[in-house]
C-alpha angles and dihedrals in degrees: 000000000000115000120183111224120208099245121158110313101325128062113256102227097203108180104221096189123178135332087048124095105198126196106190105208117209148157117286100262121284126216112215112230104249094215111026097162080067105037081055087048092057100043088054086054095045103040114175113231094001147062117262120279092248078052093053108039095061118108086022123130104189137015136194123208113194122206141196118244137248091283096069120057105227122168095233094154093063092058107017105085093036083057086058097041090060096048087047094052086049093063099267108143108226092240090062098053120075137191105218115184122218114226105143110202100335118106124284125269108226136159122354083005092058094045086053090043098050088039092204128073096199085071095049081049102050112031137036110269110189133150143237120261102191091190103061106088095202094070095060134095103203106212097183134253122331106250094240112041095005096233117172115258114211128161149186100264086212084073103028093046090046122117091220119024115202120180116194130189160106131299117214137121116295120198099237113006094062082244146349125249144049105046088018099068087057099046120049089358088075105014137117125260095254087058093046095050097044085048086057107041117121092254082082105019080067096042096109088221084057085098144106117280101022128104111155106101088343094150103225083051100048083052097045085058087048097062096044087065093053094044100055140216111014137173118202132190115208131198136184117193130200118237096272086057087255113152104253098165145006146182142194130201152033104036085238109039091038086049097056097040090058091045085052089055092043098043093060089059105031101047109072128186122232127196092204156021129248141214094208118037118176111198133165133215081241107256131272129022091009093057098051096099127031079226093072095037087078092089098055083060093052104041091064096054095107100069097038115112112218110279098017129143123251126206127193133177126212136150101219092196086165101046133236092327134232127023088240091054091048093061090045095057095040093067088041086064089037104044095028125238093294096046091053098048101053083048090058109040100072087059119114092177108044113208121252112284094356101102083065085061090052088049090059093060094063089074091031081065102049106034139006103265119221119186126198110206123163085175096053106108110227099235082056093047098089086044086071102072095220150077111298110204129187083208141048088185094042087045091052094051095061099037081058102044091046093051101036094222116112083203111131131171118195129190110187092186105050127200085010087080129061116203111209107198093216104177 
């Protein structure tokens, strides 16, 4: 059986041949929407718990549209420039309405990057597109403590002193916030560092609701409501692509209410349910732009948990064409290798303040805990392979083939599109 893995830019065939028995796990199927210019249109039109942006755009005089990074793939060229159409038709001059992208604490997009990014040239012409730095103080409103676990709210002043505030992003399962989107891309997407590192202490990263596809009192989500709150008045336009990056759904409106329309949609598709449990599991990081860092391919390590036995192998595939990722994440990773998974962790647990990246390194040692990772990457990079703390392999069939002969179960799960899809072990 040949399976085609998401991996960088090009599908991964790996031939998975007898005595395998190979069950592929994907989304339920999504149906592209055959006219998605429109279907944003009339979201924009119909918001839901809120007026519509041209409403409520009028009598502004400057507006602030948040994006996601280069990490998610977000089809910002199909909406963007329909989002600025409508604030300059409201009487919003262009040099008052800026595009910030956020990008929390990973490294800027600039040049070729940001034209990719923004997907439409007209909107880099015509408004301001900047992005987020989380570590320059300067650029921060602090707003005080959050009411339940008093973490510090700070956030870009580009978004909190704006007449007219606009999130935009994607909807999918995250590994430790239920799902992206909607309040995510405000905090941590624009906040300061401080904000970022307490979000991703260990006092969260070990609560068990801390997961995909939770939200209810998940931690990381019970304080991002928090700071909406705090914040104001917010838009958001949400989007949920299919696995060809094709719009399948999308929502306008309250950050909140347009948030959870869009999880329930993608709940129905992303969560999938799974009558057993394997001893060899093969998963990706889900292709570009996900797999562009070993930092990021974490996730495709965590989503699968739930239908890992106890001792199984994991393989995952991901391209890496960027290396490891940040310096911060380096050095976390560095004295994982060097202290061991149990070290590390007892280092890292009295911190109120994580250091940078290295709560990506703590969300390794969940599956580290549960199976042998093995990780398949043609971009790493061999002086950054030990950095990994697994198992580095020239081979996903050859990989497969071990795992089934050690633990004498032909068994194999497959799930070509990584941390997209969620596997529910249901007896």
């Amino acid at each position: 059986m040949i399976v085609n893995l998401q991996y960088g830019r090009e599908p991964l065939a790996v031939n998975l041949p007898p005595p395998c028995e190979v069950t592929v796990i994907r989304k339920r199927p999504l149906r592209p929407l055959a006219d998605p210019q429109g279907a944003i249109r009339r979201a924009l039109d119909a918001p839901i718990g809120s007026a519509t942006l041209r409403e409520a755009a009028r009598g502004k005089r400057t507006a602030c549209i948040l994006i996601c990074d280069i990490t998610r793939p977000v089809p910002n060229g199909l909406f963007l420039r329909m989002l600025v159409q409508d604030l300059l038709s409201a009487g919003i001059p262009a040099d008052a309405i800026t595009v910030l992208v956020a990008n929390g604490l990973h490294r800027p997009n600039e040049g070729a990057e940001l034209a990719e990014l923004v997907g439409d040239a007209w909107v880099l012409d015509n408004v301001s597109v900047v992005n987020h730095f989380a570590r320059n103080d300067a650029d921060h409103v602090d707003l005080g403590v959050t009411p339940t676990r008093a973490t510090p709210v700070k956030l870009d002043r580009r978004f909190v002193e704006a007449d007219l505030r606009i999130a935009t992003g994607l909807v999918e399962p995250h590994f430790m916030a239920g799902y992206s989107g909607g309040r995510k891309v405000v905090a941590p997407g624009i906040a300061h560092a401080d904000t970022i590192r307490t979000f991703h202490s260990a006092r969260f990263m070990e609560d068990p609701a801390a997961v995909q596809c939770r939200l209810e009192g998940n931690p990381l989500h019970v304080e991002q409501l928090e700071i909406i709150r705090m914040v104001g008045e917010v838009l958001a336009l949400n989007t949920v692509v299919d696995e060809n990056r094709n719009l399948a759904c999308v929502t306008f409106g309250d950050i909140l209410a347009s948030h959870q329309a869009a999880v329930e949609f993608a709940h129905r598709t992303s969560a999938v349910p799974v009558s057993r449990r394997f001893r060899t599991v093969v998963t990706t990081a889900a292709g570009y732009p996900l797999d562009k860092t070993y930092y990021q391919t974490v996730k495709g390590m965590v989503t699968p948990m739930d239908i890992l036995e106890p001792g199984a192998n994991l393989i995952v595939a991901s391209e890496c064409s960027e290396g490891i990722g940040s310096t911060e994440f380096r050095d976390a990773q560095r004295r994982l290798v060097e202290l061991g998974p149990e070290a590390f962790l007892q280092q890292i647990m009295p911190k109120q303040f994580a250091d940078i990246d290295e709560w990506q390194t703590e969300m390794q040692l969940k599956a580290m805990r549960t199976a042998t990772v093995h990780l398949y990457s043609g971009g790493l990079p061999p002086a950054e392979r030990s950095l990994t703390g697994v198992n580095v392999i020239d081979s996903v069939e050859e990989a497969v083939r071990a795992s089934v002969a050690a633990s004498g179960d032909p068994a194999v799960a497959v799930i070509p599109e990584g941390p997209y899809v969620v596997p529910q072990f249901r007896a």
